[in-house]
C-alpha positions in Angstrom: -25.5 43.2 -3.6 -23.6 46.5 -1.9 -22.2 45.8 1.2 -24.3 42.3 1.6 -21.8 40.6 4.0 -20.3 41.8 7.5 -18.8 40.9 10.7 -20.3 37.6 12.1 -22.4 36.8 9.4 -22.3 32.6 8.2 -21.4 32.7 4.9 -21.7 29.5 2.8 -19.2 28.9 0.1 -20.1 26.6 -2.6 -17.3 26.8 -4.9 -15.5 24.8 -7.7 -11.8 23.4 -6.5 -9.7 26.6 -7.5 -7.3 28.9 -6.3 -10.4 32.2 -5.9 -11.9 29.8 -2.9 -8.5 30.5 -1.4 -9.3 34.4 -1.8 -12.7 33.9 -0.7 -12.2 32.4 2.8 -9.5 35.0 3.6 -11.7 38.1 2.5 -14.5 36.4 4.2 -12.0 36.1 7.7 -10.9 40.2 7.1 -14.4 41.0 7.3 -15.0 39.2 10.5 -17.5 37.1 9.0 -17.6 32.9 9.2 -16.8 31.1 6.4 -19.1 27.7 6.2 -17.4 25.4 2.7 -20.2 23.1 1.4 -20.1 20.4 -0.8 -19.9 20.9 -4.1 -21.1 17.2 -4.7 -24.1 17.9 -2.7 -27.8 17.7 -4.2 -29.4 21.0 -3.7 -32.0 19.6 -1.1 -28.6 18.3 0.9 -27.2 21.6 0.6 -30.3 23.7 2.2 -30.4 21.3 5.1 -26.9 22.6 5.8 -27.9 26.1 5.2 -30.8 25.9 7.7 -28.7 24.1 10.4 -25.7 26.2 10.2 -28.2 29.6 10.3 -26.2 30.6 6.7 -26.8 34.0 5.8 -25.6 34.3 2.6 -23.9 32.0 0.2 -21.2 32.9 -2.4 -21.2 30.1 -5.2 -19.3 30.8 -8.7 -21.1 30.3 -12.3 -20.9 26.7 -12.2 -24.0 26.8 -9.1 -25.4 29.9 -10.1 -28.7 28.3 -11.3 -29.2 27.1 -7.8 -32.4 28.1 -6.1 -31.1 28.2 -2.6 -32.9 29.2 1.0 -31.0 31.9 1.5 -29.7 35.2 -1.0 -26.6 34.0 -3.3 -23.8 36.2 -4.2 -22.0 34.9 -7.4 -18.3 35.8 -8.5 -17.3 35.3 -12.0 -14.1 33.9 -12.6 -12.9 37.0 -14.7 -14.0 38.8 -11.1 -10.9 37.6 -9.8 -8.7 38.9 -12.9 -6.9 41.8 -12.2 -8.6 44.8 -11.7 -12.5 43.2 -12.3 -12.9 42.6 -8.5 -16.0 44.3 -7.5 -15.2 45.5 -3.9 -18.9 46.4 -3.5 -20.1 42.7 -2.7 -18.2 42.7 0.3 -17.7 45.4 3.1 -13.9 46.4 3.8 -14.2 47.6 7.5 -11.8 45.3 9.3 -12.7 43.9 13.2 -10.4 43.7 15.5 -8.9 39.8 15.4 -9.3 37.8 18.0 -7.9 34.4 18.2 -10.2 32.9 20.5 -13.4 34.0 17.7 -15.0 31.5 16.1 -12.9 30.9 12.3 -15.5 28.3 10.7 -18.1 26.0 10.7 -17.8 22.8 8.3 -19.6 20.0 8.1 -18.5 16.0 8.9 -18.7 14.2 5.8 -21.8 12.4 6.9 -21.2 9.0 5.9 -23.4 7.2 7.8 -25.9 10.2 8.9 -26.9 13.6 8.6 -23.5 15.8 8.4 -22.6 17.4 11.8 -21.8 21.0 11.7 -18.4 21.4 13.7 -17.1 24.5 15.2 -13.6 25.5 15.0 -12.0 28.7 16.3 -8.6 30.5 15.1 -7.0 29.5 18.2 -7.8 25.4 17.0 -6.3 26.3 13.6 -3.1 28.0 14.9 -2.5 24.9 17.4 -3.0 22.5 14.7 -0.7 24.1 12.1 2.0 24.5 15.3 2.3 21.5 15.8 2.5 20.0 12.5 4.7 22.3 11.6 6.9 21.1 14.5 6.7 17.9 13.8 7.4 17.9 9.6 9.1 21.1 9.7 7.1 23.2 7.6 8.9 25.7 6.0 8.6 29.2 3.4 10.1 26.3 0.8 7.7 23.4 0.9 4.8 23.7 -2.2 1.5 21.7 -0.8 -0.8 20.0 -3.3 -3.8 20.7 -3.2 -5.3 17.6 -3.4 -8.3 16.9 -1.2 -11.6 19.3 -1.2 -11.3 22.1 0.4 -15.5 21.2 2.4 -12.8 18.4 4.2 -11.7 19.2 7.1 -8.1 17.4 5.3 -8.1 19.7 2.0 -8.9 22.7 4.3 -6.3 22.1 6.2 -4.0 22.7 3.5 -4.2 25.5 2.5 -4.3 27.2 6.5 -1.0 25.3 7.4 0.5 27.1 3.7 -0.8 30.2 5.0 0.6 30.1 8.3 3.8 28.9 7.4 3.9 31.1 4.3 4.7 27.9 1.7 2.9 27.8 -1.8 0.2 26.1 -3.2 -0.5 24.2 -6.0 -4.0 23.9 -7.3 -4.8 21.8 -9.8 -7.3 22.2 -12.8 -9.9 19.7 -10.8 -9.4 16.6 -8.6 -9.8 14.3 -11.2 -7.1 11.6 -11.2 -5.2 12.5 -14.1 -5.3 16.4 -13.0 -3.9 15.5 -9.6 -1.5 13.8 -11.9 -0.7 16.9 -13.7 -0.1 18.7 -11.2 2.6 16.7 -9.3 4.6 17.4 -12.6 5.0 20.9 -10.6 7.2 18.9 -8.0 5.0 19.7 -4.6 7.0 19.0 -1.4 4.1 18.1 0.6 0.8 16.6 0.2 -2.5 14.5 1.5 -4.2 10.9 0.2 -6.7 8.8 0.4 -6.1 5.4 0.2 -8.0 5.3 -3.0 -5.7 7.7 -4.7 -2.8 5.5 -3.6 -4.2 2.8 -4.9 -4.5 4.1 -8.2 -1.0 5.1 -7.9 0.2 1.4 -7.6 -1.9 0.3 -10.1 -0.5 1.8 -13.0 3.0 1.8 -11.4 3.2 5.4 -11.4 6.7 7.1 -9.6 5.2 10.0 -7.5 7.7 12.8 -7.7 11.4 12.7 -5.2 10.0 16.2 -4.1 7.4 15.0 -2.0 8.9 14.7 1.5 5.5 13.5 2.6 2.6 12.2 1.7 -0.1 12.1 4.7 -2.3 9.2 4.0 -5.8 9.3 6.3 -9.4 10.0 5.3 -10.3 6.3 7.2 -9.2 2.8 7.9 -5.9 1.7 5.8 -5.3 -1.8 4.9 -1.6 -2.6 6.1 -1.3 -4.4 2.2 -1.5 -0.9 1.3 0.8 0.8 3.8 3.9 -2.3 3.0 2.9 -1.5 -1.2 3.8 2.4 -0.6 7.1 1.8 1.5 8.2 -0.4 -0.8 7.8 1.6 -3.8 9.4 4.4 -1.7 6.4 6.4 -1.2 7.3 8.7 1.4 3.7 8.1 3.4 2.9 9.3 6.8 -0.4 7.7 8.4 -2.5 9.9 10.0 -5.7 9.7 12.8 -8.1 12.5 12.9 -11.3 13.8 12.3 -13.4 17.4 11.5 -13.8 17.1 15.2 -10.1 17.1 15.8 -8.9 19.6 12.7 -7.9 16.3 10.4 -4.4 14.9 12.1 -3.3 14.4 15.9 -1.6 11.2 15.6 0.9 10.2 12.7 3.0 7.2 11.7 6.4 8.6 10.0 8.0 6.4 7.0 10.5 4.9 9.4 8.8 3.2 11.9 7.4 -0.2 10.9 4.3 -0.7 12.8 2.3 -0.6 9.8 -0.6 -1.7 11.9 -0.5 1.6 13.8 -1.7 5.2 13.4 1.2 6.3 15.2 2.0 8.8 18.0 0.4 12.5 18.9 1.9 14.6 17.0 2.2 17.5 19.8 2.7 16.8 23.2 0.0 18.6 24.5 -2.2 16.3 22.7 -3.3 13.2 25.6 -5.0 10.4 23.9 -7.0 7.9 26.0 -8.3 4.6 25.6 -11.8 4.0 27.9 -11.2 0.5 28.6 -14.1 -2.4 28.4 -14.7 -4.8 30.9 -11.3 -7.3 31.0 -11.0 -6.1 27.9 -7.3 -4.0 26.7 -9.1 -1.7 24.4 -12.1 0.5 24.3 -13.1 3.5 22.7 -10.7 6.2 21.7 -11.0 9.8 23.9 -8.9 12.6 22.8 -7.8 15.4 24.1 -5.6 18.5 22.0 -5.3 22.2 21.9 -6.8 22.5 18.6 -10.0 20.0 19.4 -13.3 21.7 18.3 -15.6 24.4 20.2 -19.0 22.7 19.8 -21.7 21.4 17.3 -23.1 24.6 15.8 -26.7 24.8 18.0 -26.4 21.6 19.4 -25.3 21.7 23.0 -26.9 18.1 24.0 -24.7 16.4 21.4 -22.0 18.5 22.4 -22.0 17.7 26.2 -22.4 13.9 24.6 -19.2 13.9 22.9 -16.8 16.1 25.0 -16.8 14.6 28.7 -14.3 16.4 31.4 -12.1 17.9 27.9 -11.7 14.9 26.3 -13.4 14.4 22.8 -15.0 10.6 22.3 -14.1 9.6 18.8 -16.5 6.3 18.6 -13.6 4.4 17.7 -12.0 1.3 18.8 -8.6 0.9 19.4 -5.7 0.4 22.0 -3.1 1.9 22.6 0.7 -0.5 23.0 3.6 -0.3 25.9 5.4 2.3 23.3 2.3 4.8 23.2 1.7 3.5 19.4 -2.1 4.1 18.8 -3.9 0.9 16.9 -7.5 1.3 15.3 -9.5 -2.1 15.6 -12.9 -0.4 14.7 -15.1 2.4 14.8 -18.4 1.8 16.6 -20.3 2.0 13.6 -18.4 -0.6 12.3 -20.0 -3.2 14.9 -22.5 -5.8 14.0 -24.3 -7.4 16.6 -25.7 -10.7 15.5 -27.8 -13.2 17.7 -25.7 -11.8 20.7 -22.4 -12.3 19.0 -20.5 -8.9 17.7 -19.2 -8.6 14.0 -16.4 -6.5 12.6 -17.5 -5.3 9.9 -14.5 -4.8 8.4 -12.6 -8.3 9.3 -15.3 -9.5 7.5 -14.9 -6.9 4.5 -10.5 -7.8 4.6 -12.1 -11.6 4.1 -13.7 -10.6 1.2 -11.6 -8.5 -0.2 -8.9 -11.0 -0.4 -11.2 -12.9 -3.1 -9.7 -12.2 -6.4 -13.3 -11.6 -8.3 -14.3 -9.1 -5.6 -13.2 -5.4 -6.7 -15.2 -3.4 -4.2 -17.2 -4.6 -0.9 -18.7 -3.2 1.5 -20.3 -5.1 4.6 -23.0 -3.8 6.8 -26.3 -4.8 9.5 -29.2 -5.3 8.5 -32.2 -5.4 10.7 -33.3 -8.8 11.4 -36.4 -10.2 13.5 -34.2 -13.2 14.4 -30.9 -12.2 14.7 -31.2 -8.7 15.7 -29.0 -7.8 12.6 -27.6 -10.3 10.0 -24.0 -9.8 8.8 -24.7 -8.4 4.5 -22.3 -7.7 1.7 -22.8 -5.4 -0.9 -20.2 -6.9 -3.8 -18.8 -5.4 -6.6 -17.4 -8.6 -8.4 -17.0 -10.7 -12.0 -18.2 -14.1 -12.0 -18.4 -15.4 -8.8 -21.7 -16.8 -7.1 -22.8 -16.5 -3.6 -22.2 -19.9 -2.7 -18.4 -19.9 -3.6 -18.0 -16.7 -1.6 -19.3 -18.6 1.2 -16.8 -21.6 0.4 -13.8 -19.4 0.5 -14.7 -17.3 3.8 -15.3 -20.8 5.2 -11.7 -21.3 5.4 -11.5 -17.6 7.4 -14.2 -17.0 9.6 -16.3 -18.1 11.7 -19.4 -18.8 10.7 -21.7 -16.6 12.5 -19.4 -13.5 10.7 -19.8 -15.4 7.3 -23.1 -12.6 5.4 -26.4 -14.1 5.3 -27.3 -11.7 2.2 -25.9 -10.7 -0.3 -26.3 -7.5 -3.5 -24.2 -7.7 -6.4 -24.2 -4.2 -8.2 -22.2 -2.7 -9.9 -20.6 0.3 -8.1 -20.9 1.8 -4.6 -21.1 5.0 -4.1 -18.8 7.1 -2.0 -17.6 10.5 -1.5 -14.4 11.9 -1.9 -12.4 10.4 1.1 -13.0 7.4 -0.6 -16.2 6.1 2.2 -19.1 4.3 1.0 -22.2 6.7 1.4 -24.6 4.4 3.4 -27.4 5.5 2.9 -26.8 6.1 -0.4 -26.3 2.5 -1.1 -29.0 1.5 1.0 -31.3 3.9 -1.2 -29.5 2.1 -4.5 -30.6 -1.6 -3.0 -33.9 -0.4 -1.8 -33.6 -1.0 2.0 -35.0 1.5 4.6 -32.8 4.2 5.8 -32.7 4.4 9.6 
């Protein structure tokens, strides 16, 4: 496909987790074109949806999607492409633009969770603030060696491999993102790295020693239980909590080893990063507004949801949270998170912490379910050995109150989530046969 690509073309990349996507995205900057990751754990009907909303050109996949029947022309590299001396220049056109910082650098997609991915719009400028001030911050150096240890469609695994770029470190990829290859590869001592509290986890469970390289370990991807957070510092794990989101280019507020407010997300990382708290009625928290330097340009096509979610500069998250006399930023919720039940309002995770504290339960998630009555009624989908519904309701007696106690429950046998380690709602919904909103 001669000369298929050029300048300003959306180019989807659906590639395995190696070090060619690396290539990819930069040849794919050179030309002046946008690269748009997708997710490799997408179905193929998920995947077109993407390539219709994000007006995708062409997509580059390797031989692992190259049976795809996609809505747009494919181009596929071969791994032995990227051997020395097999890359085939002709697939893509070597006339470099002049760079502009301000130009749009990508398009990626929110993980899309709880609805239809967003497409989010970042320029270089976002990127280059971003990396500045994490570099700043964790001083970034020629020296460090990042893991590459989330996927690269996240807006955290991208993220990786731009702030090695820009501060000129290494990067280790490992042979997939399976547990025991991510375990592999910290045999190749990286300095730096990012988890999800899943991975972690894991880590505790088997009593594994991470290696004394790692200087730190950024641990975000979504709410962290503070059990967690004490576990790592006492096993020395050199963790840094993070806040962020696509919207935000992953971190803007961190939580470094040596403070103990384990219930906090920490500070901005950058001073010219104002974070705001939009107060309720008599109430000292409210939802979370942010305003940074590297904050995204828009949703791709979407200018109504755009001018919904960025108001005078500042960026509403959805989430709940206050912020303390020290400038220490606390997550109580995200809005989705709220149930509203015969008037009264549910956490949905206070009521999940409950649960989880229940030795049978393994995995929980809680969620609304439309009720004539109620509105919603409060519902737990359990992953559990030998426990009935009635003792759970025994035991989360003696916690909550009883209008947050679930009126239903499912007992299966896995939830599925994505790779951030978030239960894929409608997924679940789909698995337990209740309507998708």
């Amino acid at each position: 496909m001669k000369n298929s690509i050029k300048e300003n073309d959306h180019v989807g990349i659906l590639f395995s987790h190696r070090y060619e996507f690396y290539i990819l995205i930069n040849s794919i900057w050179l030309i002046g074109a946008i690269p748009i990751p997708l997710n490799t754990k997408n179905n193929i009907d998920e995947i077109n949806y993407q390539i219709h909303k994000a007006d995708i050109d062409f997509i580059i996949v390797d031989d692992n999607f190259s049976n795809m029947i996609f809505l747009k022309p494919k181009i596929i590299f071969s791994k032995n492409e990227f051997e020395e001396g097999n890359f085939n220049n002709d697939k893509l056109q070597y006339n470099y633009p002049i760079f502009n910082l301000n130009k749009t650098a990508l398009i990626l997609f929110t993980s899309g969770s709880t609805s239809k991915p967003k497409a989010v719009v970042h320029s270089f400028i976002n990127l280059f603030n971003h990396v500045s001030s994490v570099e700043k911050e964790f001083k970034l150096s020629q020296n460090d060696k990042w893991l590459a240890s989330l996927p690269f469609y996240h807006i955290g695994g991208l993220m990786i491999l731009i702030r090695a770029m820009l501060a000129g470190s290494s990067v280790i990829f490992p042979k997939s993102l399976k547990h025991e290859d991510i375990k592999e590869s910290l045999n190749n001592s990286p300095t730096l790295t990012s988890f999800v509290s899943t991975s972690m986890k894991r880590f505790l469970e088997e009593n594994y020693t991470l290696p004394k390289t790692l200087r730190y370990i950024f641990l975000g991807g979504g709410p962290i239980e503070n059990d967690l957070t004490i576990k790592c510092t006492s096993k020395n794990y050199s963790i840094v909590k993070v806040y962020g989101s696509t919207e935000t280019c992953s971190m803007v507020t961190a939580l470094i080893p040596t403070e103990k407010n384990y219930d906090s997300v920490g500070k901005p990382i950058d001073a010219s990063t104002i974070i705001k708290i939009n107060k309720y009625e008599e109430k000292n928290f409210g939802e979370i507004l942010v305003k940074s330097n590297s904050l995204f340009t828009e949703y791709y096509n979407d200018e109504k949801y755009t001018s919904e979610k960025i108001i005078n500069g500042f960026y509403k998250t959805g989430d709940i949270g206050f912020m303390d006399e020290n400038g220490y930023l606390f997550i109580l919720n995200r809005r989705e998170d709220i149930i509203i039940s015969g008037g009264e309002n549910v956490s949905r995770i206070e009521v999940e912490n409950a649960l989880s504290q229940i030795p049978q339960i393994k995995d929980v998630y809680v969620f609304g379910l439309k009720d004539e009555t109620w509105g919603q009624i409060v519902t737990a989908a359990i992953v559990g050995d030998n426990i009935s519904q009635d003792e759970i309701k025994s035991k989360l007696r003696e916690k909550l109150a009883a209008y947050k106690i679930p009126k239903k429950y499912f007992f299966i046998d896995k939830l599925p989530k994505n790779e951030l380690g978030k239960v894929i709602k409608n997924e679940l919904l789909k698995k337990l046969n209740l309507s998708v909103d």
